[in-house]
TORPA-4810 file (N, C-alpha, C, O; in nm, 3 decimals):
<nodes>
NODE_1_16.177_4.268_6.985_16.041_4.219_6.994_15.951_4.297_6.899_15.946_4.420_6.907_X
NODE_2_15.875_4.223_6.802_15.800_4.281_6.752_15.638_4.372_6.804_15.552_4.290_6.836_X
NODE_3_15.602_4.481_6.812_15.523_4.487_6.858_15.373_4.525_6.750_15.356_4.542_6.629_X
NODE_4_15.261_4.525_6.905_15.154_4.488_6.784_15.043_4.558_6.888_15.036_4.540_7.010_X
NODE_5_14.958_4.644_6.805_14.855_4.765_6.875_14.772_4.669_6.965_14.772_4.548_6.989_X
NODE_6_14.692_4.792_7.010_14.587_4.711_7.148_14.483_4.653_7.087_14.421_4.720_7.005_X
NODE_7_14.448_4.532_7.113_14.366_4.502_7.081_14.208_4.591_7.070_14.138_4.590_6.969_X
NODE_8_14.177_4.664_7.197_14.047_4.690_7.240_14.056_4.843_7.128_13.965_4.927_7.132_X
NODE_9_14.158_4.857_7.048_14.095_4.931_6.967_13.977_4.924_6.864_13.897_5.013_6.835_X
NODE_10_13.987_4.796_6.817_13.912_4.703_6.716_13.774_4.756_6.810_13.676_4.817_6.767_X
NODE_11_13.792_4.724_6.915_13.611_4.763_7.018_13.600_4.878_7.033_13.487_4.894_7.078_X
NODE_12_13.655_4.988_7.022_13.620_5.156_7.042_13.618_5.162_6.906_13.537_5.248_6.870_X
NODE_13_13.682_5.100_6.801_13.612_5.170_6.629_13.430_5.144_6.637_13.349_5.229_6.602_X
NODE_14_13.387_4.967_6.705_13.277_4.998_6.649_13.162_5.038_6.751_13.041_5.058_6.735_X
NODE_15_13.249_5.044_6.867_13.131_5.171_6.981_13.122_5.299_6.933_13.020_5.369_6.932_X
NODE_16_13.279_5.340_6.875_13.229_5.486_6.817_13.146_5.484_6.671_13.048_5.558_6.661_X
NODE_17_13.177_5.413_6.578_13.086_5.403_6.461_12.931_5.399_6.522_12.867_5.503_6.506_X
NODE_18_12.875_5.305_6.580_12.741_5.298_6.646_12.720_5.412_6.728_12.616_5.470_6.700_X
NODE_19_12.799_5.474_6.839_12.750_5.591_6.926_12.720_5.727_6.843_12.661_5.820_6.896_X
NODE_20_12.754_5.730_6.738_12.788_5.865_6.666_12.696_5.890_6.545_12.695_5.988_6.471_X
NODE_21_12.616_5.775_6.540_12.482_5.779_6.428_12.407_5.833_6.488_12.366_5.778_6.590_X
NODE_22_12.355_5.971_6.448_12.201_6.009_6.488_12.093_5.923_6.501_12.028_5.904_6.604_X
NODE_23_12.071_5.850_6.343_11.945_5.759_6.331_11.944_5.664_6.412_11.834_5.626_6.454_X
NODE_24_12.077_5.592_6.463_12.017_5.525_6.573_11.981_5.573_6.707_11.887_5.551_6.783_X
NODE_25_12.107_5.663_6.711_12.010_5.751_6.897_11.921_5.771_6.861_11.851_5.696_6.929_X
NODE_26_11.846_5.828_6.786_11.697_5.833_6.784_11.633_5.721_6.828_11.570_5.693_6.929_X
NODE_27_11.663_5.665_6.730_11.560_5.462_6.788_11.579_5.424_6.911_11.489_5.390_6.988_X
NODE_28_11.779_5.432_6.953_11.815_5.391_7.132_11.827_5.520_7.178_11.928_5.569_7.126_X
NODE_29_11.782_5.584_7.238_11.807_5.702_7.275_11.905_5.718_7.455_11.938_5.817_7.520_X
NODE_30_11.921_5.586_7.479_11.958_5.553_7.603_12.148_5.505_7.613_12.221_5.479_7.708_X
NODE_31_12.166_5.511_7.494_12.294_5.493_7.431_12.327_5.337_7.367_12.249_5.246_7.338_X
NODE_32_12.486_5.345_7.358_12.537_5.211_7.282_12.681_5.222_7.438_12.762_5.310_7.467_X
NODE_33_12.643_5.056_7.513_12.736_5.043_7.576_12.790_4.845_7.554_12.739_4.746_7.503_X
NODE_34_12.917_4.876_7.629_12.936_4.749_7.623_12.912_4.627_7.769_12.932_4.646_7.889_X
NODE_35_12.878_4.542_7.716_12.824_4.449_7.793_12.718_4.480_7.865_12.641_4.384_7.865_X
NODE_36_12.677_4.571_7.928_12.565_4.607_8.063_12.516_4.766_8.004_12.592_4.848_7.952_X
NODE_37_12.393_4.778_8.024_12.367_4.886_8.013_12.364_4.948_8.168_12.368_4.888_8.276_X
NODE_38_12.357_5.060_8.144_12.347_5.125_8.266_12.184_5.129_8.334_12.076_5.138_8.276_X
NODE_39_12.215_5.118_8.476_12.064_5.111_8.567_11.965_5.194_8.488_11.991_5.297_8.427_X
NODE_40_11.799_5.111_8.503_11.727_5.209_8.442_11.720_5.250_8.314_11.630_5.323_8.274_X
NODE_41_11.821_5.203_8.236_11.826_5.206_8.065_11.710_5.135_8.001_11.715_5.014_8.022_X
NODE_42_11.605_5.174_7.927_11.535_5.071_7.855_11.541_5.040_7.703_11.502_4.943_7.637_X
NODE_43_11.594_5.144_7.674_11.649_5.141_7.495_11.783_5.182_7.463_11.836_5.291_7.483_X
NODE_44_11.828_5.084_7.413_11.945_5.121_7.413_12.059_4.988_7.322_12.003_4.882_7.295_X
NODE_45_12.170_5.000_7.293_12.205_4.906_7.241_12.340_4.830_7.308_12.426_4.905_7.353_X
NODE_46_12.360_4.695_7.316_12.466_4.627_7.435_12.559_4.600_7.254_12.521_4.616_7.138_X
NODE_47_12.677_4.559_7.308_12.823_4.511_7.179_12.890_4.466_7.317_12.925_4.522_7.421_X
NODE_48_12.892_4.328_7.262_13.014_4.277_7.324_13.065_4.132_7.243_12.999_4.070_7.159_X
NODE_49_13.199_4.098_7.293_13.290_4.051_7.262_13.240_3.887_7.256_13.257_3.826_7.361_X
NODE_50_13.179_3.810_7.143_13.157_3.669_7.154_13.272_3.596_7.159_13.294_3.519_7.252_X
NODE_51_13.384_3.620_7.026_13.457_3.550_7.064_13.597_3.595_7.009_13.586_3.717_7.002_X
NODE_52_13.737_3.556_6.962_13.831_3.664_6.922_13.922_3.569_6.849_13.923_3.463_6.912_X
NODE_53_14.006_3.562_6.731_14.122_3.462_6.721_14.224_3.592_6.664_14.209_3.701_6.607_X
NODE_54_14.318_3.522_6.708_14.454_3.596_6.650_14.507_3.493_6.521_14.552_3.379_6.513_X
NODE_55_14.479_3.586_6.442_14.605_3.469_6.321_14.732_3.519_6.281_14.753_3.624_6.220_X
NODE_56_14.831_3.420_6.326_15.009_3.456_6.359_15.052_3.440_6.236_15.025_3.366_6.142_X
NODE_57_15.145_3.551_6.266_15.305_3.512_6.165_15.415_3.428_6.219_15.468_3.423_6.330_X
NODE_58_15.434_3.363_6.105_15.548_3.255_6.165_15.642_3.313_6.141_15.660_3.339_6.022_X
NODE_59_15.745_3.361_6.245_15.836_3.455_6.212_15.954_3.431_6.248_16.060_3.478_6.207_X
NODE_60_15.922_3.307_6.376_16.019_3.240_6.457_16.066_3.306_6.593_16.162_3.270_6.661_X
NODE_61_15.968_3.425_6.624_15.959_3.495_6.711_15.914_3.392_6.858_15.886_3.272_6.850_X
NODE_62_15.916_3.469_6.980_15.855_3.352_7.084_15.771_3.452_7.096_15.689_3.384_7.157_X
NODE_63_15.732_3.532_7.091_15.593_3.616_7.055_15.575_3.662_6.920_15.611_3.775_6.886_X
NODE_64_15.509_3.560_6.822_15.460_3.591_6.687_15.366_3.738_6.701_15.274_3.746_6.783_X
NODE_65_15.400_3.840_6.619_15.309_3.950_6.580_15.182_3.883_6.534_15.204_3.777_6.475_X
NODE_66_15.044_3.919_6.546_14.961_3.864_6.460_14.951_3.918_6.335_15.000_4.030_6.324_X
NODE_67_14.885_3.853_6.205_14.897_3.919_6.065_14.734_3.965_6.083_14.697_4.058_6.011_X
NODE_68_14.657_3.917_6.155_14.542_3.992_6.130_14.469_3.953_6.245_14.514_3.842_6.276_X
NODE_69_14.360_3.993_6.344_14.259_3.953_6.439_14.106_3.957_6.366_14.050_4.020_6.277_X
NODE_70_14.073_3.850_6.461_13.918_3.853_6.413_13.870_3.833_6.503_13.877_3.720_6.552_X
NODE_71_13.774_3.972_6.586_13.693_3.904_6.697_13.497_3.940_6.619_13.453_3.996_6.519_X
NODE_72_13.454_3.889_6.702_13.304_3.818_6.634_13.205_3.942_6.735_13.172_3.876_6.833_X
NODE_73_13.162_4.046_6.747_13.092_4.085_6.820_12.904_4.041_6.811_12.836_4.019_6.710_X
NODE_74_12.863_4.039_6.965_12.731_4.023_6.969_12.699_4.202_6.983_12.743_4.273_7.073_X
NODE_75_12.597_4.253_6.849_12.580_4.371_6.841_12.381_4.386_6.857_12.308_4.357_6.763_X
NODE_76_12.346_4.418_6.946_12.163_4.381_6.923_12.131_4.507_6.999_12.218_4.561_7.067_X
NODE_77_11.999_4.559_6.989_11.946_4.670_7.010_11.859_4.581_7.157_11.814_4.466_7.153_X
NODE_78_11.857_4.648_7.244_11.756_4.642_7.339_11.614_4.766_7.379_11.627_4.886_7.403_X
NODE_79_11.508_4.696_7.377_11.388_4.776_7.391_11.305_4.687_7.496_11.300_4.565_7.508_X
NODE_80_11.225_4.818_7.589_11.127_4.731_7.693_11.031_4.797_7.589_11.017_4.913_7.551_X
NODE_81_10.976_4.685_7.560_10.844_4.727_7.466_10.771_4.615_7.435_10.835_4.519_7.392_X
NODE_82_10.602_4.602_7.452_10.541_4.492_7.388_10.565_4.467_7.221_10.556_4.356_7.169_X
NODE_83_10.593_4.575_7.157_10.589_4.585_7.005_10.740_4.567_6.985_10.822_4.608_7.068_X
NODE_84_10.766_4.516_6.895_10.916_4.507_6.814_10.960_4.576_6.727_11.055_4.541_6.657_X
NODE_85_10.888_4.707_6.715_10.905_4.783_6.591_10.994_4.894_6.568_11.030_4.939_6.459_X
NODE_86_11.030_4.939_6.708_11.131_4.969_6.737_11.280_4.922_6.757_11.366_5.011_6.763_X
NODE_87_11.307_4.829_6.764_11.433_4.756_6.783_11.413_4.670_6.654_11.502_4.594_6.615_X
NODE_88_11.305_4.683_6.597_11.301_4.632_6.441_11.402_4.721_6.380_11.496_4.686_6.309_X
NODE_89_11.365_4.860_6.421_11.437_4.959_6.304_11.577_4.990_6.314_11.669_5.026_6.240_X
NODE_90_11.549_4.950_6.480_11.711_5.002_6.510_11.816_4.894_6.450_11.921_4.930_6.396_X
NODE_91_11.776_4.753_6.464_11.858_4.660_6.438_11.902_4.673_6.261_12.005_4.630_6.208_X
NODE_92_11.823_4.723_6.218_11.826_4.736_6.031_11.936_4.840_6.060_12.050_4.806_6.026_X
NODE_93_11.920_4.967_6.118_12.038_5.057_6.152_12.169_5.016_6.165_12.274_5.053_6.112_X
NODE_94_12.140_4.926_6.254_12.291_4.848_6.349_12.381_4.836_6.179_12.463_4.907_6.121_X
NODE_95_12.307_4.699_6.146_12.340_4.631_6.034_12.390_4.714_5.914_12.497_4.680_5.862_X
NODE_96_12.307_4.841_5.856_12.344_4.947_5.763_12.476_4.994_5.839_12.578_4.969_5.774_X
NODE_97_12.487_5.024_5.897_12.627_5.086_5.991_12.730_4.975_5.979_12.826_4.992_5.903_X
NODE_98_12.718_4.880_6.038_12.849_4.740_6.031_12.850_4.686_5.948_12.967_4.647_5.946_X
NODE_99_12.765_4.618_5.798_12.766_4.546_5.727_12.875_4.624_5.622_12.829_4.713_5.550_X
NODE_100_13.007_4.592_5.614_13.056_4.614_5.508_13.143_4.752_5.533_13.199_4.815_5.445_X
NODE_101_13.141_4.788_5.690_13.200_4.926_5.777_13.367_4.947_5.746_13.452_4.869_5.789_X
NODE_102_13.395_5.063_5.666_13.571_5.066_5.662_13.582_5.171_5.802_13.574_5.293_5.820_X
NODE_103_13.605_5.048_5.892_13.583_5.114_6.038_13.785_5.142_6.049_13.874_5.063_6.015_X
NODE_104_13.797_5.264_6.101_13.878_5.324_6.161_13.947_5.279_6.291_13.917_5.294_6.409_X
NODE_105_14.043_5.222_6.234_14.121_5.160_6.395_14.253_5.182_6.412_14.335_5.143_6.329_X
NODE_106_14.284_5.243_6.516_14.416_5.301_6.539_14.522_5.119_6.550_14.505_5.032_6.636_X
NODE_107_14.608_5.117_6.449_14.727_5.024_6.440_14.669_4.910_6.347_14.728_4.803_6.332_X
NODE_108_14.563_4.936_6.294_14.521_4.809_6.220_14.464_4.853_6.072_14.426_4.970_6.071_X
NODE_109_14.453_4.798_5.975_14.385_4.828_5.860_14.263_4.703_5.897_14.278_4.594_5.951_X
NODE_110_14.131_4.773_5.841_14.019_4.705_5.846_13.996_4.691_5.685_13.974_4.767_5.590_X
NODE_111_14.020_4.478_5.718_13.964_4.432_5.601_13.786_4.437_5.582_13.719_4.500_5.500_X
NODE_112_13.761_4.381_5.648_13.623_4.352_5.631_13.530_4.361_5.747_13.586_4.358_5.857_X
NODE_113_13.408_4.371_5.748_13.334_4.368_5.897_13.173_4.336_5.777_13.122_4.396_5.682_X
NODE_114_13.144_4.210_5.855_13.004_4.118_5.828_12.943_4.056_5.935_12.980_4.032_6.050_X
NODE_115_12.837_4.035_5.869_12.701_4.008_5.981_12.732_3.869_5.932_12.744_3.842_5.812_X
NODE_116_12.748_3.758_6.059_12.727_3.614_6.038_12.664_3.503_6.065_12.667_3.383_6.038_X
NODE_117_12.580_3.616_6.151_12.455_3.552_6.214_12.320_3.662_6.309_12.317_3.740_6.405_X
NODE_118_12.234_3.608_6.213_12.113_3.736_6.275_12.082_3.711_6.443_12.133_3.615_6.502_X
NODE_119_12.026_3.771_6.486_11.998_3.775_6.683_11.793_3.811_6.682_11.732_3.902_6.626_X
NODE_120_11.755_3.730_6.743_11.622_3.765_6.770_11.540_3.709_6.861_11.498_3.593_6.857_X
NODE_121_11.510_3.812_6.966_11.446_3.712_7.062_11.374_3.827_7.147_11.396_3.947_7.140_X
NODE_122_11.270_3.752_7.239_11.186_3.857_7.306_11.227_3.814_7.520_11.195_3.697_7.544_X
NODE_123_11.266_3.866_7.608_11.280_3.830_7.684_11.201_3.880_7.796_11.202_4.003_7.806_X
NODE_124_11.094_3.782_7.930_11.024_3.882_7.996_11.065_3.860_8.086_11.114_3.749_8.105_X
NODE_125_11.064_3.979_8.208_11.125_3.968_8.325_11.064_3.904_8.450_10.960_3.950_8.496_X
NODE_126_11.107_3.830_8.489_11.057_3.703_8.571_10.943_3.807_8.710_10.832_3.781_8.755_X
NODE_127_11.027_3.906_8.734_10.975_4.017_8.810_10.895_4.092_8.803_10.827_4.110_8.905_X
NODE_128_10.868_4.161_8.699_10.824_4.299_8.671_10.659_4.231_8.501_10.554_4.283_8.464_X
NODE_129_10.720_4.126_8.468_10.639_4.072_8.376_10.652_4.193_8.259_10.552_4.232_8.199_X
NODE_130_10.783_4.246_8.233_10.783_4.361_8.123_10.861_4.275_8.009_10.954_4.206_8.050_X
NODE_131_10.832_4.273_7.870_10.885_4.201_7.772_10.977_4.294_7.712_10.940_4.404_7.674_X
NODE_132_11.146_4.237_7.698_11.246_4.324_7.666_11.226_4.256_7.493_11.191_4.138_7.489_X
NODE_133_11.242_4.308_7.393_11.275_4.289_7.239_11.446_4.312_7.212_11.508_4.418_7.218_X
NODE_134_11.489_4.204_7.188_11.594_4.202_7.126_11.620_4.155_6.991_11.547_4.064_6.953_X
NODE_135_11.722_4.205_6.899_11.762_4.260_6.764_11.861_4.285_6.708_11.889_4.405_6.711_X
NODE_136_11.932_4.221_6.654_12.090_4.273_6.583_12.114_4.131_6.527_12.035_4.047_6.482_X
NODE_137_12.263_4.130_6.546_12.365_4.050_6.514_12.471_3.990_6.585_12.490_3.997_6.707_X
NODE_138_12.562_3.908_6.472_12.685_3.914_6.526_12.761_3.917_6.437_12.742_3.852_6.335_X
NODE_139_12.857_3.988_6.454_12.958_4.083_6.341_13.078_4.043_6.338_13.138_4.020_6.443_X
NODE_140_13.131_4.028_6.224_13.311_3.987_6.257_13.331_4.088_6.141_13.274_4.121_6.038_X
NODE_141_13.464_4.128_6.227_13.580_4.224_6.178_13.686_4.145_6.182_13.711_4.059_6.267_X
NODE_142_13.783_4.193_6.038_13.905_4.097_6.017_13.969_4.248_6.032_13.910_4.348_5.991_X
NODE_143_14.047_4.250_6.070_14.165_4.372_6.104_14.317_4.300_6.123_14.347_4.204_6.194_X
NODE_144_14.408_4.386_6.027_14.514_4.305_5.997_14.576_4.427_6.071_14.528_4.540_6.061_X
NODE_145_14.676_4.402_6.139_14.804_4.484_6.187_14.884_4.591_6.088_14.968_4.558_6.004_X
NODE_146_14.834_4.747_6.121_14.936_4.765_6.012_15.057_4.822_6.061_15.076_4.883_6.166_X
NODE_147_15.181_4.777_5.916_15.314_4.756_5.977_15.356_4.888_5.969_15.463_4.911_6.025_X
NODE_148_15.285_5.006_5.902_15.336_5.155_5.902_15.329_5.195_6.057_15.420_5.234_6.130_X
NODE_149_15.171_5.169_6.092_15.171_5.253_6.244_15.259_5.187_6.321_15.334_5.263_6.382_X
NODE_150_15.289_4.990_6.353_15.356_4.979_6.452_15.491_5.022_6.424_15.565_5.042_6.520_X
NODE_151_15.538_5.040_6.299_15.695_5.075_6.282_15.753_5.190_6.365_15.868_5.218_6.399_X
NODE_152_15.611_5.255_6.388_15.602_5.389_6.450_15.608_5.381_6.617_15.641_5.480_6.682_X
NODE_153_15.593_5.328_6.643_15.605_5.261_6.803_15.484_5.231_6.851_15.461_5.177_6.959_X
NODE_154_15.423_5.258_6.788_15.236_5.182_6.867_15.266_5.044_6.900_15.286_4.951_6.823_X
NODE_155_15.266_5.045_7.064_15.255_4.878_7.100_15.166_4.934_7.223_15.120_5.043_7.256_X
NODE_156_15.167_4.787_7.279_15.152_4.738_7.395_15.205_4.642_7.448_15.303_4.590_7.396_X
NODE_157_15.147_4.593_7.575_15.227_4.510_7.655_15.210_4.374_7.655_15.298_4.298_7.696_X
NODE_158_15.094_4.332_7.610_15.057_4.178_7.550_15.133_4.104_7.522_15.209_4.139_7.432_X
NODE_159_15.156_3.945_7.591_15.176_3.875_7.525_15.091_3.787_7.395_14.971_3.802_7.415_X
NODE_160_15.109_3.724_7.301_14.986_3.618_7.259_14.932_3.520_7.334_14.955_3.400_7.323_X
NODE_161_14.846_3.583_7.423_14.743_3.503_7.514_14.674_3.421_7.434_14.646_3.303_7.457_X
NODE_162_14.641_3.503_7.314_14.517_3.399_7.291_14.545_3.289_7.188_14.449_3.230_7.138_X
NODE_163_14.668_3.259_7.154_14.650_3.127_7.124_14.719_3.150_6.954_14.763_3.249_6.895_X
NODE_164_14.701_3.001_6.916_14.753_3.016_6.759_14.621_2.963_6.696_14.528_2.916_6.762_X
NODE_165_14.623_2.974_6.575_14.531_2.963_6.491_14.434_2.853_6.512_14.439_2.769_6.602_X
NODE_166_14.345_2.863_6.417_14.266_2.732_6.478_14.268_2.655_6.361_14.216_2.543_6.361_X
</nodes>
């Protein structure tokens, strides 16, 4: 059986690329998490997973290795703030950081990582009448499998759940 690294590495390269910039903790000072921020957070930045494809090798395998993944992250800065000028700056941050990132991923070589669609919107809370500013993107990373590390035994336990090409 051929094997093929964890996926959710591709998602800890670009939590750690984003957590580890000064200039943006400064702007989010509340951190970079995924999906939910934590209670009580008001600045801070959410990454999560929009959407993901695997593109296979035809190898004749009944579990094709993939030759490369591409998942699409939603990357946007969150601020409770009437002004946008803050999650203005941070989101320019985001973008300087991911646009074009030779992000570090354990079992994969990173081809590319681009912004493919900007994010902007102001949201108020039905409750509290406080206006949240939101800011970023959405980012795709192409990350191809590389065949040095898995030769090396980096797997996991995955089957190809997600499907064949589109």
């Amino acid at each position: 059986m051929i094997t093929v690294p964890d996926t959710s590495a591709i998602d800890a390269a670009v939590i750690a690329l984003l957590s580890n910039d000064a200039d943006l903790h400064a702007l989010m000072p509340d951190g970079v998490y995924w999906d939910i921020a934590a209670e009580d957070k008001t600045h801070f930045v959410i990454v999560s997973q929009a959407s993901h494809e695997d593109v296979d090798a035809q190898t004749g395998d009944r579990d094709p290795a993939p030759l490369w993944e591409r998942p699409i992250y939603t990357v946007k800065a969150v601020d409770e703030n009437e002004s946008g000028s803050t999650v203005k700056a941070a989101a320019a941050r985001i973008h300087e950081l991911l646009q074009g990132a030779p992000l570090t991923i354990a079992g994969y070589l990173c081809m590319i990582c681009r912004r493919t669609e900007r994010i902007r919107y102001t949201e108020i809370d039905s409750l509290t009448a406080a206006r949240w500013q939101h800011r970023g993107g959405s980012y795709q990373v192409w990350a191809a499998t590389d065949p040095a590390a898995n030769a090396h035994g980096l797997s996991n336990s995955r089957s190809n759940a997600h499907g064949s090409p589109r």
